[in-house]
SERO-4910 file (N, C-alpha, C, O; in steps of 0.05 Angstrom, whole numbers):
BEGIN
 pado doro    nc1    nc2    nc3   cac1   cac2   cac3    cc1    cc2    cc3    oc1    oc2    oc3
  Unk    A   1740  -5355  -1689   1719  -5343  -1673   1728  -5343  -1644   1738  -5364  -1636
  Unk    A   1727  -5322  -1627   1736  -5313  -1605   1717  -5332  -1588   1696  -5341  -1597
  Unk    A   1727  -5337  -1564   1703  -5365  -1541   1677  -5341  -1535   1654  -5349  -1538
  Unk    A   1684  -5312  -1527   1658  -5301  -1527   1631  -5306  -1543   1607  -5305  -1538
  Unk    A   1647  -5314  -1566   1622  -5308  -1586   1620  -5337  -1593   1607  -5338  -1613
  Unk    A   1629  -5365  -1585   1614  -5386  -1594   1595  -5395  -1566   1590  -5419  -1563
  Unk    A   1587  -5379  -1550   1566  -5392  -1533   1575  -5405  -1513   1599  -5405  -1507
  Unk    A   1554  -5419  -1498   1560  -5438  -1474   1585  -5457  -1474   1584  -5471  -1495
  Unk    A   1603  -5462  -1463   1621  -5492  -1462   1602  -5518  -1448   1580  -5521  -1438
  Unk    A   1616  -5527  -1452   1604  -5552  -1434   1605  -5549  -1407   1585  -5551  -1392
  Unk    A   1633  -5544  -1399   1632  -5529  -1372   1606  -5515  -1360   1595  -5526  -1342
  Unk    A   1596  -5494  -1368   1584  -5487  -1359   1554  -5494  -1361   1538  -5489  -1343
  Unk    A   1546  -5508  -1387   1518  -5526  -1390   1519  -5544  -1352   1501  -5547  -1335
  Unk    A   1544  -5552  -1351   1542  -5566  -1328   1536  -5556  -1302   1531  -5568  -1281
  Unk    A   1537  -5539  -1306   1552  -5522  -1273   1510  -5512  -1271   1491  -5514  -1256
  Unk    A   1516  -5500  -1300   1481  -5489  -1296   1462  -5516  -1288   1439  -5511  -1282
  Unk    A   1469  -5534  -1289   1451  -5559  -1294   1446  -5571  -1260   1427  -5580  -1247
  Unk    A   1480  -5564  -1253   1485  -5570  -1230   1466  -5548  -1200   1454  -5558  -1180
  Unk    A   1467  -5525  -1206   1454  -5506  -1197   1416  -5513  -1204   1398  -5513  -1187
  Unk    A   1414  -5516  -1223   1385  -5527  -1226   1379  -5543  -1208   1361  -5539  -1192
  Unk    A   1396  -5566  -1208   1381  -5590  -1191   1382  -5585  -1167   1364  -5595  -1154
  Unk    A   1399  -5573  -1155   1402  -5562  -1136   1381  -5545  -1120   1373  -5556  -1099
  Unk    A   1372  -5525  -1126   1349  -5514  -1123   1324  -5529  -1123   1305  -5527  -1109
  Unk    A   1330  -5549  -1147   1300  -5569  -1138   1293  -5587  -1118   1273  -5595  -1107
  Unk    A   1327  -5593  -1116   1334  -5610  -1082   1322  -5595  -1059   1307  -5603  -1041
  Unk    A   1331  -5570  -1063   1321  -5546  -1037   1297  -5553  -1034   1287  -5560  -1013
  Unk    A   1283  -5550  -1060   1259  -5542  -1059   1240  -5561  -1054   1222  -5555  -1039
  Unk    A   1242  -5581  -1063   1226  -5604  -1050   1236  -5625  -1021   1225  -5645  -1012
  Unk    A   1257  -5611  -1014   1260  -5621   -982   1249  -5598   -961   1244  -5604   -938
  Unk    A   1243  -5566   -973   1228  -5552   -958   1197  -5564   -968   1184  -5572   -949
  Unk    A   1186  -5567   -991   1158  -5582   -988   1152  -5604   -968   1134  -5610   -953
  Unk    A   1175  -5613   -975   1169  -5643   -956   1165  -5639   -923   1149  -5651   -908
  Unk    A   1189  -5613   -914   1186  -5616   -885   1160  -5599   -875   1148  -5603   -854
  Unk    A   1155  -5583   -890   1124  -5563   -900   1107  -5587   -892   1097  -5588   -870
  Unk    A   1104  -5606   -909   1086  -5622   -905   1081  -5636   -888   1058  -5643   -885
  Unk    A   1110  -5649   -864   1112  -5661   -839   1105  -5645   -817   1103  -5656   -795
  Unk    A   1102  -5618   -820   1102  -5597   -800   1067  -5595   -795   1054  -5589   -775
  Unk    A   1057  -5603   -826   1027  -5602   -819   1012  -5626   -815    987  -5624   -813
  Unk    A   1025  -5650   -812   1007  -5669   -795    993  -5667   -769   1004  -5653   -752
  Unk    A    973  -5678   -764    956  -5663   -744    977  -5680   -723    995  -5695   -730
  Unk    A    970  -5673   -698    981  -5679   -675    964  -5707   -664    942  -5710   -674
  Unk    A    973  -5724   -646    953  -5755   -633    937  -5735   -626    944  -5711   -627
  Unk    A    899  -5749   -612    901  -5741   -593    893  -5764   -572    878  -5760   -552
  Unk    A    903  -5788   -578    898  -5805   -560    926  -5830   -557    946  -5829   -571
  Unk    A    920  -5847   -538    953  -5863   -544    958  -5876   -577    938  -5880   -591
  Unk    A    983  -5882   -585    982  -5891   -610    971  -5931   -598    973  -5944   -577
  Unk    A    962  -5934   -622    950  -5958   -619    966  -5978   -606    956  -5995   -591
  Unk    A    991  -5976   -612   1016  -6003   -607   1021  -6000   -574   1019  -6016   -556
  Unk    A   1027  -5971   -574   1020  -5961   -540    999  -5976   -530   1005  -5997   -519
  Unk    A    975  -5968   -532    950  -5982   -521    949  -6012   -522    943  -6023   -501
  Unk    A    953  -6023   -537    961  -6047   -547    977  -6061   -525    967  -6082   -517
  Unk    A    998  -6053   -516   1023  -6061   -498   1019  -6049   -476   1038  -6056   -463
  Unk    A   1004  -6032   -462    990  -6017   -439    973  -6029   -422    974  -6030   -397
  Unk    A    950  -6044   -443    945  -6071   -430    945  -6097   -429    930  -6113   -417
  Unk    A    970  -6101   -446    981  -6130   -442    996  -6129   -413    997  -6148   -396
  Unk    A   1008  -6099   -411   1023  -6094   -388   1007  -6104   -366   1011  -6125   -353
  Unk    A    987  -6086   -364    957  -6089   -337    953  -6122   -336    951  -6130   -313
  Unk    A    953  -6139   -353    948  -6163   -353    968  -6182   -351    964  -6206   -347
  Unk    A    994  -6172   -355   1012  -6197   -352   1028  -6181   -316   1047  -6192   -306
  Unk    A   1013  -6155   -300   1025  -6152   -283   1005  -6170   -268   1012  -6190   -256
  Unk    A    980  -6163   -269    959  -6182   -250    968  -6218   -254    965  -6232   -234
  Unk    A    979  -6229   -276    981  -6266   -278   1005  -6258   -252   1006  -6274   -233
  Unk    A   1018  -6242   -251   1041  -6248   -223   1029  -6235   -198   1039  -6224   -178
  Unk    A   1001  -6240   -206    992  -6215   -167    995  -6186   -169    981  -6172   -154
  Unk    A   1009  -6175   -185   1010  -6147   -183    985  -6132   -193    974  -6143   -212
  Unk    A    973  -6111   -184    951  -6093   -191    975  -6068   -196    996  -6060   -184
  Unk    A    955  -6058   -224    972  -6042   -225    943  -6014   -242    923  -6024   -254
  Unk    A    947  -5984   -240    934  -5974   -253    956  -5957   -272    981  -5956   -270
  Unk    A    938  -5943   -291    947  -5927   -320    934  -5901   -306    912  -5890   -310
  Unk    A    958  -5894   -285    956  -5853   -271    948  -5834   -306    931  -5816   -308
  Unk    A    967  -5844   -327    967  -5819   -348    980  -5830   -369   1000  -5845   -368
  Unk    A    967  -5822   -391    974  -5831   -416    980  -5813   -446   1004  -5812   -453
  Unk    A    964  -5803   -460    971  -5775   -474    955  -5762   -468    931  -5765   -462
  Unk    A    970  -5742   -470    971  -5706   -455    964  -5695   -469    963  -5705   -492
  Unk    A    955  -5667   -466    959  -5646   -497    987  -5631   -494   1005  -5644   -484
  Unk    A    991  -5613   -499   1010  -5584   -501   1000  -5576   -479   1013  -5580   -459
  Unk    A    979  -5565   -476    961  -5555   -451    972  -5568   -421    986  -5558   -402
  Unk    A    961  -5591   -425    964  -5606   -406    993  -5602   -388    998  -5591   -367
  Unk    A   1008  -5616   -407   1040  -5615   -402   1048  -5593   -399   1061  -5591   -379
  Unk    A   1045  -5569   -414   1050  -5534   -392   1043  -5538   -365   1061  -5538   -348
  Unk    A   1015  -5543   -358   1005  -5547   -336   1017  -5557   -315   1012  -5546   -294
  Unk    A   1038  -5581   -314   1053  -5599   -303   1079  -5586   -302   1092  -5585   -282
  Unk    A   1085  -5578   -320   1116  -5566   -316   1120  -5532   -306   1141  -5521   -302
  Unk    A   1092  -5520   -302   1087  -5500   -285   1092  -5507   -257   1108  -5493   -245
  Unk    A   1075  -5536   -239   1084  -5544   -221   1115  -5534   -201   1137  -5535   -212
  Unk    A   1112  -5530   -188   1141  -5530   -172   1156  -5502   -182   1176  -5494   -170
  Unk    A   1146  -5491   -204   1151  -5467   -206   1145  -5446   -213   1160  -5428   -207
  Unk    A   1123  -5442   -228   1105  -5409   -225   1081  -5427   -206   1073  -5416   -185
  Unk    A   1073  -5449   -212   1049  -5465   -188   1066  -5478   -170   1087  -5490   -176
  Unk    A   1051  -5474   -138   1056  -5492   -124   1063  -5518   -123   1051  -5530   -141
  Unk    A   1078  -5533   -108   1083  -5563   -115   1112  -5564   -121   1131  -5549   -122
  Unk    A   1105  -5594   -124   1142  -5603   -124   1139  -5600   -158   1118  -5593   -168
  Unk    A   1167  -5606   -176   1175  -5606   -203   1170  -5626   -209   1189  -5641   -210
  Unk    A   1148  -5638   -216   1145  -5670   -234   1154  -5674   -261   1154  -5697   -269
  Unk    A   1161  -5656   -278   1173  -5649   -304   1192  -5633   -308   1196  -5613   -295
  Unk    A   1209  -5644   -331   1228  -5616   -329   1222  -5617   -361   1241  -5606   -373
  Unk    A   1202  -5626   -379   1194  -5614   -401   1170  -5603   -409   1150  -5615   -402
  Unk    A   1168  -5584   -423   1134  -5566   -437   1125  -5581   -455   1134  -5601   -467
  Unk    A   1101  -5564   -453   1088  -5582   -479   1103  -5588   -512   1110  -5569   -526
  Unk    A   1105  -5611   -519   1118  -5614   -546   1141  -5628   -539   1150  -5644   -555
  Unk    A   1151  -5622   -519   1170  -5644   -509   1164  -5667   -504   1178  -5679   -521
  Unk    A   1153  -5684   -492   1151  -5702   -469   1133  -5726   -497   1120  -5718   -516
  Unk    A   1136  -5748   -490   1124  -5770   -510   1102  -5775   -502   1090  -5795   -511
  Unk    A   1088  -5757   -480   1061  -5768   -478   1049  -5747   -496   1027  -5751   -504
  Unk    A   1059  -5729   -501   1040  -5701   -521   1035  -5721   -551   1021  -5710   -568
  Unk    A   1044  -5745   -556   1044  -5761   -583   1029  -5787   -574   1022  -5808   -587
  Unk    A   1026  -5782   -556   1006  -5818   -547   1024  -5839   -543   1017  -5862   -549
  Unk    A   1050  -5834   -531   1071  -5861   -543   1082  -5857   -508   1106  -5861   -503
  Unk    A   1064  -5849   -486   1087  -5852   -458   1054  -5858   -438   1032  -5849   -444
  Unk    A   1060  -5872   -418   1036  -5879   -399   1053  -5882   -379   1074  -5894   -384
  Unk    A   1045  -5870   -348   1053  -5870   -322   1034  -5891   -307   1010  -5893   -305
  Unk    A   1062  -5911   -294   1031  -5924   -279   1040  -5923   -242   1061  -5918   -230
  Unk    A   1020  -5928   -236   1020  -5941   -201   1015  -5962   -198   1008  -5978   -215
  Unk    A   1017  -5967   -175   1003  -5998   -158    985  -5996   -145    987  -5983   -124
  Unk    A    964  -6007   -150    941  -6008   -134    940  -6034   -108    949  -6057   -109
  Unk    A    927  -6021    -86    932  -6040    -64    905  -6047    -68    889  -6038    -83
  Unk    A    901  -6077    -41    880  -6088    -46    849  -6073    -47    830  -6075    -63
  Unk    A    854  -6058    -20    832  -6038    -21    825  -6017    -37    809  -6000    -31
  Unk    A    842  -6020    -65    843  -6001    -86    855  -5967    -82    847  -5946    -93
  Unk    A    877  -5971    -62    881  -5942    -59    907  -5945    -79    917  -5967    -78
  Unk    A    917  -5928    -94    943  -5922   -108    968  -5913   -100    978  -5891    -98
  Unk    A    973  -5925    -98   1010  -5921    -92   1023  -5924   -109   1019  -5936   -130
  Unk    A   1052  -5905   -100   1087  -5909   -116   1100  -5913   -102   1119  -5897    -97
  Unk    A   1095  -5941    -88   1115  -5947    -64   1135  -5964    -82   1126  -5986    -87
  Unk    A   1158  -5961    -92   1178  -5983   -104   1185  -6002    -92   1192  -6020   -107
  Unk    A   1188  -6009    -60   1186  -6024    -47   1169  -6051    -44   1178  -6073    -40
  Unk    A   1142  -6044    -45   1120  -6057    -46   1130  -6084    -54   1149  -6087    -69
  Unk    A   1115  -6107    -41   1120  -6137    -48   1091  -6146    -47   1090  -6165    -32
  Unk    A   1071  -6141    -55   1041  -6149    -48   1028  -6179    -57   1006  -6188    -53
  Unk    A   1056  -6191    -73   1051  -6212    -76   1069  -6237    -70   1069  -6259    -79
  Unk    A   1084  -6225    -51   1105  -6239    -33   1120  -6262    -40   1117  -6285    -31
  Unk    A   1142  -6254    -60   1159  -6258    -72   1178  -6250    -73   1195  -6254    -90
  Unk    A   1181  -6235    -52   1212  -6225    -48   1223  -6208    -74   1247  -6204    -74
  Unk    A   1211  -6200    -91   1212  -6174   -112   1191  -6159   -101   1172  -6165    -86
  Unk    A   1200  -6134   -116   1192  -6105   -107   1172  -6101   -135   1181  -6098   -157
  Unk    A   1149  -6103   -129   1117  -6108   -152   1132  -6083   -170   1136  -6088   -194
  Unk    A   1138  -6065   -163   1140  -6043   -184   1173  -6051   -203   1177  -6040   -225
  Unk    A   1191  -6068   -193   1215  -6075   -217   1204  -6090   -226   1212  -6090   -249
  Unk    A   1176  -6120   -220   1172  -6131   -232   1154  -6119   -254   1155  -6124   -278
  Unk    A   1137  -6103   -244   1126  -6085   -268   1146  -6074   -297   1145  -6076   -321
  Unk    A   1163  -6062   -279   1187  -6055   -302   1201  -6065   -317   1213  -6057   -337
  Unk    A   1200  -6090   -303   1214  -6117   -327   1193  -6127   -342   1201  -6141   -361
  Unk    A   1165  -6124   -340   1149  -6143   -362   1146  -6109   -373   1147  -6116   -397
  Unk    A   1144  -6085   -374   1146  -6067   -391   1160  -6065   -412   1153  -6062   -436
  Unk    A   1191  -6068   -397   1220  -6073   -418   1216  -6093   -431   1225  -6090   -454
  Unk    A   1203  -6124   -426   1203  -6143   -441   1177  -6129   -475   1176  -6133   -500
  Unk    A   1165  -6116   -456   1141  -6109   -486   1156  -6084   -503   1146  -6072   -522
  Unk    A   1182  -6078   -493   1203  -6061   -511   1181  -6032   -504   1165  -6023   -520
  Unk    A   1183  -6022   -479   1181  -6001   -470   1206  -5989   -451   1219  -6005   -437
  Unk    A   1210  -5962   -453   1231  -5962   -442   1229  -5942   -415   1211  -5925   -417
  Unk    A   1243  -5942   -391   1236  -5936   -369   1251  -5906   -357   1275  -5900   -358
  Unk    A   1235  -5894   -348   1242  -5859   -339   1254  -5867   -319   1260  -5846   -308
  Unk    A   1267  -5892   -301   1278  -5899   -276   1310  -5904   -284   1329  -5904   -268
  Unk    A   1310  -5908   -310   1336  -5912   -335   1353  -5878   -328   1377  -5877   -322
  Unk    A   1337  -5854   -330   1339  -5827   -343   1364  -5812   -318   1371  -5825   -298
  Unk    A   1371  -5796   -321   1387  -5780   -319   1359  -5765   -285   1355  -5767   -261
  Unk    A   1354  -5758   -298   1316  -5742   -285   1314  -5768   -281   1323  -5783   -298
  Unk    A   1301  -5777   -259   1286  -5800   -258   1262  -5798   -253   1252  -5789   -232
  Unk    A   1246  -5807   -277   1217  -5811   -275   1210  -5836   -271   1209  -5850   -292
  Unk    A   1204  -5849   -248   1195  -5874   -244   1171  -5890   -255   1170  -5914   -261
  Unk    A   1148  -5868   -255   1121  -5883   -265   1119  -5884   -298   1099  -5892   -310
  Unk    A   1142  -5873   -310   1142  -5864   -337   1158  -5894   -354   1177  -5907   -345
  Unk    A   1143  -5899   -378   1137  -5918   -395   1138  -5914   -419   1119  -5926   -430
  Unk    A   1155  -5901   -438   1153  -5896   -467   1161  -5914   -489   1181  -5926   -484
  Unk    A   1151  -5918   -509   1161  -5923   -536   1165  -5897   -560   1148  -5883   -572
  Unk    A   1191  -5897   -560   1198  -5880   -584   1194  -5883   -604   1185  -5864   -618
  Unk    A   1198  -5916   -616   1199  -5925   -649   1216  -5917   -659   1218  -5918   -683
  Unk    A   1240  -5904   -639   1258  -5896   -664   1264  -5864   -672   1284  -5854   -682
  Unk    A   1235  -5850   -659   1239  -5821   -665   1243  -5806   -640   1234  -5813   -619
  Unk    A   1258  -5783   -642   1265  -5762   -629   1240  -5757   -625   1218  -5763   -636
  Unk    A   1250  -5736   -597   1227  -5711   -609   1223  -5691   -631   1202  -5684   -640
  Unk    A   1244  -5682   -637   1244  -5665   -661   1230  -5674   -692   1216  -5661   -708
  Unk    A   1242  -5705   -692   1225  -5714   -712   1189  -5717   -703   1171  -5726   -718
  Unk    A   1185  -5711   -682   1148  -5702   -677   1147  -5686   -681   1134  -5681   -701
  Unk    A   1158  -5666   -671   1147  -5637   -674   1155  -5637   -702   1136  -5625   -713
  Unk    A   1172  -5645   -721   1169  -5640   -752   1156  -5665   -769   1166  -5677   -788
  Unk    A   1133  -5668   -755   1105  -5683   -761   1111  -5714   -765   1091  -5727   -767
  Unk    A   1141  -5731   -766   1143  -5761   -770   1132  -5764   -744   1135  -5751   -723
  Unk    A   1113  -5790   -751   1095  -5802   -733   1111  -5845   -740   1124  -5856   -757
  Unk    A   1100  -5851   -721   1108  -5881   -722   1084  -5896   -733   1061  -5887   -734
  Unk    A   1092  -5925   -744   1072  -5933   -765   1049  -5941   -736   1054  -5944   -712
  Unk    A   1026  -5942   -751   1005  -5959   -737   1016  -5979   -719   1020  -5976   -695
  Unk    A   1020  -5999   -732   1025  -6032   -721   1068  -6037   -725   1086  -6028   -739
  Unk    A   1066  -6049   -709   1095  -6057   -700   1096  -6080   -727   1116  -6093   -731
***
């Protein structure tokens, strides 16, 4: 009997088998990212944020420091709004990312100041208001970094009042819907 006419080899049971699974691999890693794409968006800080936001506020006041929470999560909206600044709007450039960029559009970034006695707000880095010969805003930044937040004064861009936890994810992994667990 000629190989035409006895059917499949093994060879090729395989190869087809191989091609099968294959396609089902495709296919349920496009479901899956389908499905990360449609988690809803925060719209408030994530809990662990909030959580460590005001342990911050409270372990800056045990050293004298006053400190306030300027901004915490944003929308898409919002953050357009800000990175219009300084360039189709008036004003200096406070951002150099849009909405969907920036870790406050996820609830996971908070900007703070220093409040003086008379309660007016400042970003003086300088500042010593509790006369210690440290500058209230590195000591702010060291009990931040100690609660494993990390600092926009670190960045390339320096954002000073800026305070994020990643958990680990990009941005990209937000915008393709992985979110960080609840609790640390």
């Amino acid at each position: 009997m000629s190989a035409s006419k006895r059917g499949p080899t093994v060879n090729s049971w395989i190869l087809f088998l191989l091609m099968v699974g294959a396609c089902l691999f495709i296919y349920i890693q496009t479901d899956i990212v389908e499905k990360k794409r449609n988690v809803p968006l925060p719209t408030k800080l994530h809990p662990v944020v909030e959580k460590d936001k005001d342990e911050l506020i409270k372990r800056a006041k045990a050293k004298g420091i006053s400190i306030v929470i300027t901004d915490g999560f944003r929308t898409f909206d919002e953050q357009d709004k800000l990175y219009a600044k300084g360039r189709s709007d008036k004003g200096d450039i406070v951002t150099t990312v849009r909405g969907g960029e920036s870790y406050h559009n996820y609830g996971l970034a908070v900007d703070f100041a220093l409040k003086t006695a008379n309660r007016d707000v400042v970003w003086d880095m300088q500042r010593d208001s509790n006369h210690n010969g440290k500058a209230d805003w590195m000591e702010v930044v060291a009990i931040a970094k100690d609660l494993g937040f990390s600092w926009g004064g670190d960045w390339e861009f320096k954002d000073y009042p800026h305070l994020q936890k990643n958990f680990g994810l990009s941005i990209e992994d937000l915008k393709n819907g992985e979110r960080p667990p609840e609790q640390e």
